[in-house]
Structures are given as C-alpha cells and as structure tokens.
C-alpha positions in Angstrom: 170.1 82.6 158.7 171.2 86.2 160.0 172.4 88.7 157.7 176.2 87.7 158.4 176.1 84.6 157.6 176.5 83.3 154.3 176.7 79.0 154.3 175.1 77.3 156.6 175.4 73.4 156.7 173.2 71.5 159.1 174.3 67.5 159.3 175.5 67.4 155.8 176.3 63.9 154.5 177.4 62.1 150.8 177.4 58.8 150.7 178.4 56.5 147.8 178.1 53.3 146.9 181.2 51.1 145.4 181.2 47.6 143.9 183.9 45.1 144.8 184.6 41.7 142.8 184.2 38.7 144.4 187.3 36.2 145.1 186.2 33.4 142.9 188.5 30.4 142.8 190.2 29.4 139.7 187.4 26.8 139.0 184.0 27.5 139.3 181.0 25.7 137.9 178.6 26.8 135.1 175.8 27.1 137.3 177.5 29.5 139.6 178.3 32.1 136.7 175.0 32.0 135.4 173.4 32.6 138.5 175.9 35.6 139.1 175.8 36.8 135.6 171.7 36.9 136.5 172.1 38.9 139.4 174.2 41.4 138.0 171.9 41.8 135.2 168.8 42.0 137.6 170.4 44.6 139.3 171.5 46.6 136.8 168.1 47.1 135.1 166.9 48.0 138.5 169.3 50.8 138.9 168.3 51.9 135.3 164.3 52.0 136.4 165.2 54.1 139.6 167.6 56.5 137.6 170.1 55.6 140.2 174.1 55.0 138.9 174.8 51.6 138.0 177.4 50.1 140.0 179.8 47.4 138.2 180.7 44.8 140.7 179.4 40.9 143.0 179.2 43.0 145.9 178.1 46.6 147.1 179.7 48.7 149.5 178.0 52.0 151.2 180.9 54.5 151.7 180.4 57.8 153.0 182.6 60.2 152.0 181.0 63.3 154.1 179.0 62.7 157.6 177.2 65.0 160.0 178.9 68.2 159.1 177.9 71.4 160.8 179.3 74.9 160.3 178.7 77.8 159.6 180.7 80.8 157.4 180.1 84.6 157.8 180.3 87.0 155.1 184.4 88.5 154.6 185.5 85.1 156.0 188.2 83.4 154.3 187.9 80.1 155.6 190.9 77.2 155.1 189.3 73.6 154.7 192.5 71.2 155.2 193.0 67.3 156.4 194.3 64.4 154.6 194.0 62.6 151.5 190.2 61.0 151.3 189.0 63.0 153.8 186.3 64.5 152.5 187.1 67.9 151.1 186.3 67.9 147.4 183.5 66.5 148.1 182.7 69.6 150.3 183.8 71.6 148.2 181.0 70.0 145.2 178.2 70.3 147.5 178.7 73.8 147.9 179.4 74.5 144.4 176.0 72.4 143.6 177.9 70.1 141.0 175.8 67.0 143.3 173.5 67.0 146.0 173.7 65.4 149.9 173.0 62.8 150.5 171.8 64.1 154.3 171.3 67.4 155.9 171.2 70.9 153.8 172.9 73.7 153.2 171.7 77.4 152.9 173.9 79.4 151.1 173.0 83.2 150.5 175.1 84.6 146.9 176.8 83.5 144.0 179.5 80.9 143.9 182.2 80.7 141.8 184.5 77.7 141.9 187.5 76.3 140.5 188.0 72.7 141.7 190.0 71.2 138.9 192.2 72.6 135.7 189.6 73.6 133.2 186.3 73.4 135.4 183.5 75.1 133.4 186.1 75.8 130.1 185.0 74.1 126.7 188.8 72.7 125.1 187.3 74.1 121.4 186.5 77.8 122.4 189.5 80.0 122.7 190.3 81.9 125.7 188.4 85.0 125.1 185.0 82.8 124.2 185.8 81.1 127.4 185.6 83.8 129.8 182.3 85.2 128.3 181.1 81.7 128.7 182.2 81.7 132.5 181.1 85.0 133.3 177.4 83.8 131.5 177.4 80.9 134.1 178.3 82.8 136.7 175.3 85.2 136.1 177.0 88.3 134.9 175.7 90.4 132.1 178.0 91.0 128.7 178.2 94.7 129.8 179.8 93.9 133.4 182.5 90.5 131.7 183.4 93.9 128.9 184.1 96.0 132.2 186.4 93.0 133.9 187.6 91.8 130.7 190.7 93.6 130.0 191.7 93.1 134.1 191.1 89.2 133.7 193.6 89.1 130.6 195.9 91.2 132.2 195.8 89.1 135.7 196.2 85.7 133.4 198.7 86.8 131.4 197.6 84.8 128.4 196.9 87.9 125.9 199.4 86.3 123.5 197.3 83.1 123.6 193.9 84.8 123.9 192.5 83.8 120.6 193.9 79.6 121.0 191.6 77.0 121.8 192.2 76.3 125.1 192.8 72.8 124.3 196.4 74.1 123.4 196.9 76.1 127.1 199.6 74.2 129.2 197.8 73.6 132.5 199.8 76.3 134.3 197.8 78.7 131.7 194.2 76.8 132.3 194.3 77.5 136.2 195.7 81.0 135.5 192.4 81.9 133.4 190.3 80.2 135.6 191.3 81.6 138.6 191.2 85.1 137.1 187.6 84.5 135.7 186.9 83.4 139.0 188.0 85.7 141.0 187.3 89.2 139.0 183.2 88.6 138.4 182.7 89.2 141.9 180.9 86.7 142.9 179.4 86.6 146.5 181.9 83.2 147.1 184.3 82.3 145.8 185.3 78.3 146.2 189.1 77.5 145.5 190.4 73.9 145.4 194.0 72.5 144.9 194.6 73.7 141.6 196.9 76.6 142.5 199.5 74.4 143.8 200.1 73.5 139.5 200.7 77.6 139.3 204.7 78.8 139.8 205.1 80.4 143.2 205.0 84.2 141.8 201.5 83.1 140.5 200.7 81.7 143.7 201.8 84.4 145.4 199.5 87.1 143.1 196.4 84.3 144.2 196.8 84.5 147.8 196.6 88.5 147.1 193.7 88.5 145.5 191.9 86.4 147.5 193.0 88.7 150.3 191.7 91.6 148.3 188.2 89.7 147.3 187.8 88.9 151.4 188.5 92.4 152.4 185.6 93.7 150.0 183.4 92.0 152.1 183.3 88.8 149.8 183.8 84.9 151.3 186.5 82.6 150.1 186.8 78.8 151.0 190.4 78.0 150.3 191.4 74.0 150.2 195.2 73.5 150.4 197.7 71.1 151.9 200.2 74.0 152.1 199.7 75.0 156.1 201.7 78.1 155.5 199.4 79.7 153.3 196.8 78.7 155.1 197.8 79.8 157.9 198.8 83.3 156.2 195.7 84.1 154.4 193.2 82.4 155.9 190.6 84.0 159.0 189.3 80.4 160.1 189.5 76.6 159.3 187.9 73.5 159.8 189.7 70.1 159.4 187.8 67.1 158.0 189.2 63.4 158.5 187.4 60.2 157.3 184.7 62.7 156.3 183.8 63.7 159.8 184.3 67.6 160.5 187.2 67.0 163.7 188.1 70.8 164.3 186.0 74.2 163.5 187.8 77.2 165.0 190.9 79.1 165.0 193.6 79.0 162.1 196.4 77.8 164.6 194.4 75.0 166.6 192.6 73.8 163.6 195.9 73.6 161.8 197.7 72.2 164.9 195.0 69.2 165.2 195.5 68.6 161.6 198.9 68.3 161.6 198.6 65.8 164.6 196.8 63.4 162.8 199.2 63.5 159.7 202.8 63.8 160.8 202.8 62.0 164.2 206.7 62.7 165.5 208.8 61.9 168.2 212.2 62.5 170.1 213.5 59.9 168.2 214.1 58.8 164.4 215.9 56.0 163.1 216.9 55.3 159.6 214.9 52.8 157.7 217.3 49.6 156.7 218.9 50.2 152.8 217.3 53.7 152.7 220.6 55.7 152.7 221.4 57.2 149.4 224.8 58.7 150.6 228.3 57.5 151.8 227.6 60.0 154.7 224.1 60.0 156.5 222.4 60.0 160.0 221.2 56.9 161.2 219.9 57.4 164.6 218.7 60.8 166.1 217.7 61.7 170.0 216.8 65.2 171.2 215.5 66.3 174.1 215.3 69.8 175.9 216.7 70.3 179.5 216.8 73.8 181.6 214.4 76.5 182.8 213.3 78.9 181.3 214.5 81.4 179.6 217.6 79.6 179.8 216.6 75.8 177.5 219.0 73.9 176.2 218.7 71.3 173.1 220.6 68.2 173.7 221.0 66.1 170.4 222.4 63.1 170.0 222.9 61.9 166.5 224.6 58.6 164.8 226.3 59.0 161.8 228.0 56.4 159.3 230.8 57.3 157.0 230.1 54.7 154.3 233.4 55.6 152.4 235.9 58.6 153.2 234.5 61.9 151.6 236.2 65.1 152.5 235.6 66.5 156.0 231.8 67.7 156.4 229.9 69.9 158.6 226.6 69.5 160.3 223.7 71.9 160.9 220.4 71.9 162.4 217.1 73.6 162.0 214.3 74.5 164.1 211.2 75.0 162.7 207.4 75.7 164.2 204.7 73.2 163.8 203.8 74.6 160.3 207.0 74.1 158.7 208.3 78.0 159.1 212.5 77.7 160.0 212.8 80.2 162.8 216.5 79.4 163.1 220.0 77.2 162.1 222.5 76.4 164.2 225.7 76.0 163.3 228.2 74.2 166.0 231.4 74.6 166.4 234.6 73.9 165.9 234.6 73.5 161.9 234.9 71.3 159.8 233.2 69.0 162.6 233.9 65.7 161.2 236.9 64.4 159.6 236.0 61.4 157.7 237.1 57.9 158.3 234.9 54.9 157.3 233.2 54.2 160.2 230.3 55.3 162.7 229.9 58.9 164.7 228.4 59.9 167.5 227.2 64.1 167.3 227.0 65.0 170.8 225.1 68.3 170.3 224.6 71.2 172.8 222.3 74.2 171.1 221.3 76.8 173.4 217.5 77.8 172.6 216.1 81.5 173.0 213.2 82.2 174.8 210.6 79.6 173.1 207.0 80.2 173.9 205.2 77.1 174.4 204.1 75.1 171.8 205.4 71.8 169.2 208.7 72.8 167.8 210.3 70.4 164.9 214.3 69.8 164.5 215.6 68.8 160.6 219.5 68.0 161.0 221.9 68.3 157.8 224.8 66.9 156.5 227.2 68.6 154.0 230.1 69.8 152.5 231.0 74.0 152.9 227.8 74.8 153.5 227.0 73.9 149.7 226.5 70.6 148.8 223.9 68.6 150.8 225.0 65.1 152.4 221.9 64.3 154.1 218.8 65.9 154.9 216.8 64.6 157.6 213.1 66.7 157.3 210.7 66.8 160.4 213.0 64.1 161.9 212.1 64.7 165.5 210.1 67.5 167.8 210.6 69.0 170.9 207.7 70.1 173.3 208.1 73.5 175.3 205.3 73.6 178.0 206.6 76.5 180.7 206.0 80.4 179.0 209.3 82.1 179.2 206.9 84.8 180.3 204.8 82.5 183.0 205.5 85.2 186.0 204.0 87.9 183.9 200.3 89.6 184.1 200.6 88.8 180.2 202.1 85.8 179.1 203.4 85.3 175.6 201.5 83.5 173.5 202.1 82.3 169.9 200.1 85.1 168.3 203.1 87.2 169.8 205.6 85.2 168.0 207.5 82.0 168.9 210.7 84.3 170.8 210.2 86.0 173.9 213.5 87.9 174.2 214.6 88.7 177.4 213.9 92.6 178.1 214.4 94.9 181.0 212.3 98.5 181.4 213.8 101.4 183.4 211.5 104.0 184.2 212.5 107.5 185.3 210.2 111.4 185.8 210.2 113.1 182.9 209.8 116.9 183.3 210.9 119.5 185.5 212.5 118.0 188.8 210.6 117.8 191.8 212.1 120.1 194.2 214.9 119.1 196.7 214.8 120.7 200.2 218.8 121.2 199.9 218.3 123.4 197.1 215.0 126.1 198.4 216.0 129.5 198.9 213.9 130.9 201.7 213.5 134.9 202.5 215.7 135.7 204.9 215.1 136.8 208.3 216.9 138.7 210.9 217.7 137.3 213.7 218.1 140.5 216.0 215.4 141.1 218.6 
C-alpha cells in the first residue's frame, strides 16, 4: 500500500444467513412437528459446537449484504458513501470500523479509526458525560494527558457543559450525537468514519459538523461520510462511491457518482399524474407535461398542467421551480397576468410558456405550486417531472461550459481595444521641412 493510501479493500464481502418459517397448513400431523422440532434442535446444537450464530427458523437463507467491493481511499480524502436503503453501507461502514469481520476479501487500513455509526456508539448510559469521553478517548488510544488537552474544546463543541456531570442515560438524542461526534472528531484520529446520525442534529449543528469535518480533511486526516442528503455530500465531500444491492456500482467523481445514484432512486419523467384519492386540497394538479423546445441559448419550457377546483376558494396563483439534479432551486418563475386563476368548480388547463437561461447540459427537475398570495400553499408537486438539456449553450467555444462552471451560461460579449500610447497615424507626422528651391 503506498504511503497515500490509507484503506484499501480488495473483493470485500458479508454475507449473512436469515431463517424464514415454513407455510405449514392449519392441520399438520404429529409426526411432522416432531420431525421438525428434531431438526431445529439438531441444528441448533450444531451451530452452538461451531461457535457460529444460531439462526431461528424451517428454512435458511444466505444473504449477502456486501459483494466484491474494491476501492481504495487516500489520505485528506473525504469520501461520500451514498445509495439506497439495504444497500450495503452500514455494513461498510462496520467492516471498517472492525465491529465484524468479512466474510470475503480484506481490507488494509493504515491509522486509527474513530466512528460514530449510531446514537450512543461506544458511550455506557450509567457514566456521565465527562466519564464518557475519557472512556472514548481510552478506546480510541489516546493518553489521559492528550483527552485533558481536547477536553475543554469537546465540551465546548457539544455544548452539553450544563449536563456534563448527568448520566448519559438522561441526554436527549440530539445531545448523544453531539458528544459523540465531538469526541470523535477532536482525538485526531487518522479516520474518522461518520454514519447517519447527524441527520437527528438541528441544522445549525449540522452545519458546525460538515465544518469540522472539512477542517479534520484539510489537516491531512480521512473522513468517510454516509448520508442520504446529496447536497451535503456533494458540498463537503472530495469523492464517492455508490453501493446498490451491496455491489459497489459507481467509484469516482462527486457529481457522476451522485448522478448514477440518483438514477437508480428517483426515476422521473416529462410526465406525472396524480394518484386516484390522493389529493388533500379543493385545488391541486392532476396531470403535468413539460417539455423543452428552442436552440440554444434561446430554450423555452413548455408546461402543460391540469388542474381541478374541487370547490371555489379564492383566486390562486401558480409558480414553478427549477431545480438541478441534487435538489438545489436555481430559479421560480412566476407567470403572468396575476391572480392566474379565478376559481370556479371545475377543471384547468395551465398552458405555460417559461423562457430558460442559458442551461448547461445536464438533468434538470420542475416542482409546480399552487397557492394563495404567495403565502399559503395549495399544492406542492416535488420532483414532479425533469427536463433533459443535451446541446452546451457554449458548444461553438474552444471551452465549453461544463457543470463545474455552474448550471447558467449567460450570454457575454468581449470588446477588445490597444491600451497605451496610440500607434502613430501618418495624417498626423510632422516631417522637417525642406526647401524646395534649386
């Protein structure tokens, strides 16, 4: 392993085993539950003789929750670890942490690791919050002398100094992850392994996270950083890999790693349609079309939007945002004339015309609303369709625009003139004169 790198995993894999009931039919015969009863039993003391876990259940099932995974992450990386629900990132995340072993393949990992995986990983509910982060810090390898040096900066980053002396059994969860994560994250350890948790922290205290991990990364430290939240991932983090079904599908970049992960969990089209029974408004979409026409820079947005007027409700105005792929709202339009919509009981049809800027290319989402003065929402309809812009506003150009630029292109003009002392103009020379007499 060279001197930059600080995980490697070669073909890692977990696999588990589940037990499943069998259907049985409402009758059976005594025979039949003895004979099962037997196996179960027969099994079980097997399992105890191995030392393996003992699985209740008729009927065994391998499942692998993390297959043939290969990466590698270099010291001062701050590396996302994103994909759905099941898809192997806890478990990941445990390997590393060595809470269990693989199942297949190995991992080399040079330096301490410090995790926090769940609310009140490595705290003991009886010891107080001051006993608890010597305890940590012990764990993590530090010496008394360097958890006294961090100590009062840990208290201070918590903000539990009021509470220091309570069992943590008594901490809200808000204060558990707040200790942890400043244990965590001031005894310098070589990597630092962050889960979920912070999404149970308010957003100030999320905010102050995503700092210090920034911090921790740019003193040459590692963080692995597991979220669902693709906008702080995409702000903090250097690199990502996306798991799915335990398989590692995407190791690279922030935004294609991201962009592949969002693919496989919010599918969209140019059309939505409203679910039968689903409306919980007497005014609400319930058909929208969209679809971009033009060139360049010069697109156009053309929606098309049914709406239903359940019962008269005073007149209401409609707006649309645009966001990227990620969920950041680059702009709101806001048609005219206003109000749009008197209301009658009845159904609408929004014929809407939205001219676009300069889009780079790229997967662009459209959320339509609903409401009354701008204050009071009527319907909300989030990630209800995309548009896809595939010509660069930019495509004539040595250098295109790219996303790392920005999503707007704007359309710009450069006149260049001399700067300096004006070149000479023959009108203006005086020349010596000379006589013209022989």
């Amino acid at each position: 392993m060279t001197n930059d790198v600080v995980i490697r995993a070669e073909g890692l894999g977990k696999k588990y085993v589940i037990g499943h009931q069998r259907d049985r039919e409402r009758y059976v015969a005594l025979r039949d539950v003895i004979a099962n009863t037997a196996h179960s039993l027969g099994r079980t003391a097997m399992d105890l003789l191995r030392g393996r876990p003992i699985i209740v259940g008729d009927e065994l099932e391998e499942v692998w929750a993390l297959k043939d995974s290969t990466f590698e992450v270099k010291r001062g990386d701050i590396m996302g670890v994103v994909g759905p629900n099941g898809a192997g990132k806890s478990t990941l995340l445990k390997i590393l942490s060595r809470i269990t072993e693989p199942s297949e393949g190995r991992v080399t990992i040079k330096g301490r690791v410090a995790s926090l995986l769940e609310i009140g990983t490595g705290f003991h509910p009886e010891l107080t919050g001051r006993e608890n982060i010597f305890v940590n810090g012990t764990i993590l390898g530090m010496t008394r002398r360097e958890i006294k040096a961090k100590f009062d900066e840990i208290v201070d980053f918590a903000g539990i100094e009021r509470f220091l002396d309570t069992p943590v059994k008594r901490y809200s969860s808000g204060m558990y992850v707040r200790l942890a994560f400043a244990v965590a994250a001031h005894l310098e350890p070589e990597i630092l392994v962050v889960d979920e948790v912070l999404a149970v922290g308010d957003s100030a205290f999320q905010k102050k996270c995503l700092g210090k991990m920034q911090e921790v990364s740019h003193g040459g430290r590692t963080v692995l950083f597991v979220s669902h939240n693709v906008q702080a991932v995409q702000t903090l983090c250097t690199r990502a890999i996306c798991l799915n079904r335990g398989l590692l599908v995407s190791d690279g970049g922030v935004r294609e790693v991201l962009e592949a992960y969002l693919a496989t969990i919010k599918p969209l089209t140019s059309t939505w349609t409203r679910s039968p029974g689903t409306a919980q408004s007497p005014v609400f979409f319930e058909r929208i079309d969209a679809r971009v026409c033009g060139r360049q820079p010069y697109l156009q947005l053309i929606i098309h939007a049914r709406v239903v007027c359940a019962a008269k409700s005073p007149d209401f105005y409609v707006a649309v945002d645009i966001s990227d792929g990620f969920g950041t709202t680059l702009m709101q339009a806001l048609p005219v004339p206003e109000p749009f919509i008197k209301c009658i009981e009845g159904e609408y049809i929004l014929n809407l015309e939205i001219d676009l800027p300069p889009l780079v290319p790229g997967r662009y989402v459209v959320h339509p609303w609903l409401g009354w003065q701008n204050s009071e929402t009527l319907d909300w309809v989030k990630d209800a369709v995309e548009i896809v812009i595939e010509e660069s506003p930019t495509a004539g150009r040595t250098y295109s625009h790219l996303p790392e630029h920005g999503y707007i292109a704007p359309v710009s003009r450069c006149h260049v003139e001399k700067y300096g002392p004006k070149a000479p103009q023959e009108t203006s020379l005086t020349l010596p004169h000379k006589s013209t007499s022989a």
